[in-house]
DSSP file (Angstrom, degrees, kcal/mol; ACC not computed):
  #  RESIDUE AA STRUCTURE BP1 BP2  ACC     N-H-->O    O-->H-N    N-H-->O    O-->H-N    TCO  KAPPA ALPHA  PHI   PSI    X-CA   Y-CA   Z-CA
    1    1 A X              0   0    0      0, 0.0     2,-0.4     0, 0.0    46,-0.1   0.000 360.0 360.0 360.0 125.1    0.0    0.0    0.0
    2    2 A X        -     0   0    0     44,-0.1     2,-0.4     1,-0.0    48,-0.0  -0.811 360.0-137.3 -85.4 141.0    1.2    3.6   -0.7
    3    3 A X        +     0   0    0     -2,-0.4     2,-0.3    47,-0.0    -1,-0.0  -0.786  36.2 139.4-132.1  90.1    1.2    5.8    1.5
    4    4 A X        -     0   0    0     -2,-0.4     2,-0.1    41,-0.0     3,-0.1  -0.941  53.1 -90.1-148.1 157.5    0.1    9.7    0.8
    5    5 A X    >>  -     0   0    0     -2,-0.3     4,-1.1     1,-0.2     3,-1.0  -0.507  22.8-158.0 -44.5 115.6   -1.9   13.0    2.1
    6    6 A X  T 34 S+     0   0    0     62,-0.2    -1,-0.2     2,-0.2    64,-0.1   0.846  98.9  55.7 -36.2 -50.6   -5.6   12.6    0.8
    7    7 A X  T 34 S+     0   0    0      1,-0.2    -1,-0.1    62,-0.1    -2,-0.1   0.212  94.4  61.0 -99.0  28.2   -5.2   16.5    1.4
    8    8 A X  T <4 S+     0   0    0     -3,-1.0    -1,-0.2    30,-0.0    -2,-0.2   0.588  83.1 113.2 -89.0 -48.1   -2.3   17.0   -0.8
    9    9 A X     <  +     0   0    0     -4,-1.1    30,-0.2     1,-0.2     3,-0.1  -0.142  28.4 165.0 -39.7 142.5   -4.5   15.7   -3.9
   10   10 A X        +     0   0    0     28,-1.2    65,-2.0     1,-0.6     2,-0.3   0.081  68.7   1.7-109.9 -21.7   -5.3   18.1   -6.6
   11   11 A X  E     -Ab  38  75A   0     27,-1.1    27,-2.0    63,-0.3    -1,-0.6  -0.925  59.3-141.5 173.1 143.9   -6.5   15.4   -9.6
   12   12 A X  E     -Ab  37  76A   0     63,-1.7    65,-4.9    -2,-0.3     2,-0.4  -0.960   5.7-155.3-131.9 121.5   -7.0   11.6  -10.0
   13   13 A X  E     +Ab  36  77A   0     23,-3.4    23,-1.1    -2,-0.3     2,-0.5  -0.881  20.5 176.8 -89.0 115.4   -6.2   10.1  -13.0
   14   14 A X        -     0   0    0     63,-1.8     2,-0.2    -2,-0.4    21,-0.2  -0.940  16.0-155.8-143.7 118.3   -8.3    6.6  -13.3
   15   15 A X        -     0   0    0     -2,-0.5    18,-1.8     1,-0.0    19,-1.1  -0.538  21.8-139.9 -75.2 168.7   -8.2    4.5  -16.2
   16   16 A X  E     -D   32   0B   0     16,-0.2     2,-0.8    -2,-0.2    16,-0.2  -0.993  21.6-149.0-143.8 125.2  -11.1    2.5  -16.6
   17   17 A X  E     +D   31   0B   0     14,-1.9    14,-2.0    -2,-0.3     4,-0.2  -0.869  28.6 163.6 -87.4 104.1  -12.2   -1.3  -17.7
   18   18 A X  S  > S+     0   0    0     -2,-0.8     4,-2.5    12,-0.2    -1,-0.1   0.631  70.2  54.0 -95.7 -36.3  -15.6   -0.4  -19.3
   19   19 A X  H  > S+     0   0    0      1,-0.3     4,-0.8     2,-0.2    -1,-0.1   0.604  96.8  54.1 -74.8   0.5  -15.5   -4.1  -21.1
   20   20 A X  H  > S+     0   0    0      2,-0.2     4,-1.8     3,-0.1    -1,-0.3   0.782 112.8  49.1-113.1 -53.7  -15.0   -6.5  -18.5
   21   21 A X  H  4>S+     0   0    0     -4,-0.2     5,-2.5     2,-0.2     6,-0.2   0.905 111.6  53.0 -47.5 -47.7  -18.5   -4.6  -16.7
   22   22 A X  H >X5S+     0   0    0     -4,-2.5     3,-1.5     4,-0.3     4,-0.6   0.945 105.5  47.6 -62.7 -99.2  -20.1   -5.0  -20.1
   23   23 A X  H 3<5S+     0   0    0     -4,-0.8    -1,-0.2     1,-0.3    -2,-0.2   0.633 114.4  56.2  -5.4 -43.2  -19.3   -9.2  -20.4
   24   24 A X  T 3<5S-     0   0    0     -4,-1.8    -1,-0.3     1,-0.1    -2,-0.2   0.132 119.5-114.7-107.6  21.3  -20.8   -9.3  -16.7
   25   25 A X  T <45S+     0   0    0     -3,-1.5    -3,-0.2     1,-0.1    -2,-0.2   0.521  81.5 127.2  55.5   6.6  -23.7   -7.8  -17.6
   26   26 A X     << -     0   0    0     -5,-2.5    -4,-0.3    -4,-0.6    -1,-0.1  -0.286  41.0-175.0 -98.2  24.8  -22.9   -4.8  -15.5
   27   27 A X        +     0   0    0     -6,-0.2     3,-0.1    -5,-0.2    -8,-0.0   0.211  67.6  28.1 -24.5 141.6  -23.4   -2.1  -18.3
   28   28 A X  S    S+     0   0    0      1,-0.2     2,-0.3   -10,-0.0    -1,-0.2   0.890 107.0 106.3  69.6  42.7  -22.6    1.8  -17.6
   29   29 A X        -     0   0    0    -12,-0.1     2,-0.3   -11,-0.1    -1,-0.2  -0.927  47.2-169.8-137.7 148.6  -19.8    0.4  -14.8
   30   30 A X  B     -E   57   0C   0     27,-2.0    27,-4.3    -2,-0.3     2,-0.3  -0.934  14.6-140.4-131.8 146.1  -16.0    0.1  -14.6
   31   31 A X  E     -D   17   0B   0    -14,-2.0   -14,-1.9    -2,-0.3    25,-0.1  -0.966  34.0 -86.8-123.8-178.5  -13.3   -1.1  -13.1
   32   32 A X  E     +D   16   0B   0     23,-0.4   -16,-0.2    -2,-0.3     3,-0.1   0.141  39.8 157.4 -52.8 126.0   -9.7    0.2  -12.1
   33   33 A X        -     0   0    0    -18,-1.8     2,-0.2     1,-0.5   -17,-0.1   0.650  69.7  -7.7-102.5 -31.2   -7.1    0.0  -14.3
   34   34 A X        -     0   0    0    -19,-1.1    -1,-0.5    13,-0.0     2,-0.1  -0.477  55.8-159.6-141.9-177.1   -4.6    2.7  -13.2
   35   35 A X        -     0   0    0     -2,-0.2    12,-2.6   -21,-0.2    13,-0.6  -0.409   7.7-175.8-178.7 117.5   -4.8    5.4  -10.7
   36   36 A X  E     -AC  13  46A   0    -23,-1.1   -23,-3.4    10,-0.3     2,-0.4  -0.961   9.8-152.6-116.1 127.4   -2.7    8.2  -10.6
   37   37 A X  E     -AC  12  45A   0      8,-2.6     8,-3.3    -2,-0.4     2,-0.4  -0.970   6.7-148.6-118.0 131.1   -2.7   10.9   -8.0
   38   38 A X  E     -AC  11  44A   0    -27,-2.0   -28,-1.2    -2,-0.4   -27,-1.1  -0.599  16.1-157.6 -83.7  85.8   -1.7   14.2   -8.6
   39   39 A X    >   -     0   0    0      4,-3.9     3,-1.1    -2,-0.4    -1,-0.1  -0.337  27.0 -92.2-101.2-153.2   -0.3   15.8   -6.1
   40   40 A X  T 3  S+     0   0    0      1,-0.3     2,-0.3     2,-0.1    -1,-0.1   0.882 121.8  40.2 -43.7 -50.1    0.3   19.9   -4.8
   41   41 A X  T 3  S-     0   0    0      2,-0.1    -1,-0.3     1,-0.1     3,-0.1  -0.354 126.9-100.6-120.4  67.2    3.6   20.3   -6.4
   42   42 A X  S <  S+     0   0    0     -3,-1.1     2,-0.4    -2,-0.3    -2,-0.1   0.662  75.5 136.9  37.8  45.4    2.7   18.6   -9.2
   43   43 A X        -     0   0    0      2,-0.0    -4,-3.9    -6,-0.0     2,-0.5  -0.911  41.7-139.1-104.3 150.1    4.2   15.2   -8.6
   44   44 A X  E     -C   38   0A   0     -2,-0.4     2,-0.5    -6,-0.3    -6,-0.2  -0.920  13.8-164.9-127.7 143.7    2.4   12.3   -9.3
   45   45 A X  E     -C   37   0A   0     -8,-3.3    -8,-2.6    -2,-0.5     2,-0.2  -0.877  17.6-132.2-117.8 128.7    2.0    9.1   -7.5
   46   46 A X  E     +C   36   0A   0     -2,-0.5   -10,-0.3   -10,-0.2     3,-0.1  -0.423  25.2 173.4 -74.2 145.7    0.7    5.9   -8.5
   47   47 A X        +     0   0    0    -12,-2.6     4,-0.3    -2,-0.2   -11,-0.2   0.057  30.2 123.4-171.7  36.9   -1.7    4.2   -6.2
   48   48 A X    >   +     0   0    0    -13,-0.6     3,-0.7     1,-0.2     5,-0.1   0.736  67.8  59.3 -14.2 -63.7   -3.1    1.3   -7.7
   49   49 A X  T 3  S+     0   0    0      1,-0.3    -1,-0.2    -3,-0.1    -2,-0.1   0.537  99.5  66.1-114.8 -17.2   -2.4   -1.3   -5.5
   50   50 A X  T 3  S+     0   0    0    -15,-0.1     2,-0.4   -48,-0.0    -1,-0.3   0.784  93.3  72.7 -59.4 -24.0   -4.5    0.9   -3.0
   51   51 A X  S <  S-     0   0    0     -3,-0.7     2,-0.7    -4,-0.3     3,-0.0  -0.830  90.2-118.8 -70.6 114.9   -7.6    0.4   -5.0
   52   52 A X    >   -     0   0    0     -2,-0.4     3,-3.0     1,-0.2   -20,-0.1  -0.710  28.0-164.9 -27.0  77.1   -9.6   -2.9   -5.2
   53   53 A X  T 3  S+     0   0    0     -2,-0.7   -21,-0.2     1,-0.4    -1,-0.2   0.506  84.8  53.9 -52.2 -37.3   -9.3   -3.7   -8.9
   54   54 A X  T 3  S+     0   0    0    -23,-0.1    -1,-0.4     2,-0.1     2,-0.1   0.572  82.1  99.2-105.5 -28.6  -11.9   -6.1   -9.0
   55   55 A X  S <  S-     0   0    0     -3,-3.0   -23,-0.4     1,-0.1     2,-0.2  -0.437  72.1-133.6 -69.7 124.6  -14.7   -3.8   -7.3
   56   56 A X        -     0   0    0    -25,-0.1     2,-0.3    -2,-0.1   -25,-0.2  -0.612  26.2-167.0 -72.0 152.7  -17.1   -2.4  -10.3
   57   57 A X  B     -E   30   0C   0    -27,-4.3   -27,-2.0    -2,-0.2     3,-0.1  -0.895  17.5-148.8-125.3 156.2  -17.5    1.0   -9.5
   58   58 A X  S    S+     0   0    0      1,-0.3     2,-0.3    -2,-0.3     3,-0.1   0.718  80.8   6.3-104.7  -7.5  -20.6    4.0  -11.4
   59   59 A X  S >  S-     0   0    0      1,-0.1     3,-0.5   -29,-0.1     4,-0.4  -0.987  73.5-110.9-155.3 178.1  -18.7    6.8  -11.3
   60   60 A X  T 3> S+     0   0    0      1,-0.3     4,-3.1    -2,-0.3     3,-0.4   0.790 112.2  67.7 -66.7 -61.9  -14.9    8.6  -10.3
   61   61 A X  H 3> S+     0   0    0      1,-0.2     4,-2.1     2,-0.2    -1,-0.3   0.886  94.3  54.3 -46.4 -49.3  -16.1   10.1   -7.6
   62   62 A X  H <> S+     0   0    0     -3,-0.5     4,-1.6     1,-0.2    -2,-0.2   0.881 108.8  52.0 -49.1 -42.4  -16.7    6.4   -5.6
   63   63 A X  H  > S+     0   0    0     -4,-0.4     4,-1.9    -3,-0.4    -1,-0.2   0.960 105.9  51.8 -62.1 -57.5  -13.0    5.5   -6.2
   64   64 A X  H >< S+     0   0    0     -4,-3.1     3,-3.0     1,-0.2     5,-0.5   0.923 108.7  50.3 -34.1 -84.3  -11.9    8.7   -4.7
   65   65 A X  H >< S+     0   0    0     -4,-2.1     3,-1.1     1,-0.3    -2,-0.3   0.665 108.4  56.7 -34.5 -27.2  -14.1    8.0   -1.6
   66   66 A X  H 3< S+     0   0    0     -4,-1.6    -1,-0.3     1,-0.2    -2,-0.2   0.895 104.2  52.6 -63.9 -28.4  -12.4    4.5   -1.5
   67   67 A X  T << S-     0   0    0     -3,-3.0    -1,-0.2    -4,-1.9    -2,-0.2  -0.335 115.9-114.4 -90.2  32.9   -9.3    6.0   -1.4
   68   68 A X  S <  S+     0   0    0     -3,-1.1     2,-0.3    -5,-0.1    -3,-0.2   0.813  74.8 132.8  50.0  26.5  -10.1    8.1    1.5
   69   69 A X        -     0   0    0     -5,-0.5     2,-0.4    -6,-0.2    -2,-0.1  -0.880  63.0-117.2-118.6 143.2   -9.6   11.7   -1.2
   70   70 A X    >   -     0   0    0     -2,-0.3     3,-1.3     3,-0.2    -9,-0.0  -0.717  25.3-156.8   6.1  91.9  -12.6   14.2   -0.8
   71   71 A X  T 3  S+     0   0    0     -2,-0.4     3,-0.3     1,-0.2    -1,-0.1   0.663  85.6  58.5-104.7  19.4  -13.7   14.0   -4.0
   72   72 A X  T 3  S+     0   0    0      1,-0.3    -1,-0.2     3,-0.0     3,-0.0  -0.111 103.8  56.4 -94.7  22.1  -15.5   17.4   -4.1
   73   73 A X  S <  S+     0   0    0     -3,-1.3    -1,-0.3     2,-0.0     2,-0.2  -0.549 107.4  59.9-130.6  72.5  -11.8   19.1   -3.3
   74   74 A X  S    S-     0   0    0     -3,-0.3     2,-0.3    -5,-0.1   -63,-0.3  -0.926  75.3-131.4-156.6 164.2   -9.9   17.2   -6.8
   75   75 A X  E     -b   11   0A   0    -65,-2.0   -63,-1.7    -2,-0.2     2,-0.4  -0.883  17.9-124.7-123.2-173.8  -10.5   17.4   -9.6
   76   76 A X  E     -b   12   0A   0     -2,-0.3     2,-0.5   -65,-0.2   -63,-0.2  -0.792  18.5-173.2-120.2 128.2  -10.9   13.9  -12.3
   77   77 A X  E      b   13   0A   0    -65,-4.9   -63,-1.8    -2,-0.4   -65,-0.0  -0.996 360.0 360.0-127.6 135.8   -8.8   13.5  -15.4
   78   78 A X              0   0    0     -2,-0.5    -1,-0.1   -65,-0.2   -62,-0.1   0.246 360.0 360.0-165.0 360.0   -9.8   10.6  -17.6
């Protein structure tokens, strides 16, 4: 697990598996490919392996909230 301020993020980067939700019957849901966070002084940190890959998620915003980020202080780049 990596380890970082939720209240340094500025922007989450989240690729997304739309096709694996689609096969499962799970239409209009994704899950994680990537996750990049973004931090203050513009470094970015990967934090993947903090995520549950496997969870389907409906929107950006849930992923934040798994990962303990605010997501009404970031913004979403995708």
């Amino acid at each position: 697990m990596i380890n970082f301020n939720a209240f340094d993020v500025v922007s989450l980067y989240i690729e997304k598996d739309t096709e694996t939700a689609e096969h499962c019957g799970a239409g209009g849901m994704f899950q994680v490919i990537k996750v990049i966070a973004v931090i203050a002084d513009d470094n970015e940190i990967d934090i993947t392996e903090n995520i549950d890959q496997g969870k389907f998620y409906t929107k950006s915003e849930d992923v934040a909230v798994d990962l303990g980020i605010n997501p009404k202080s970031i913004a979403f780049e995708e």
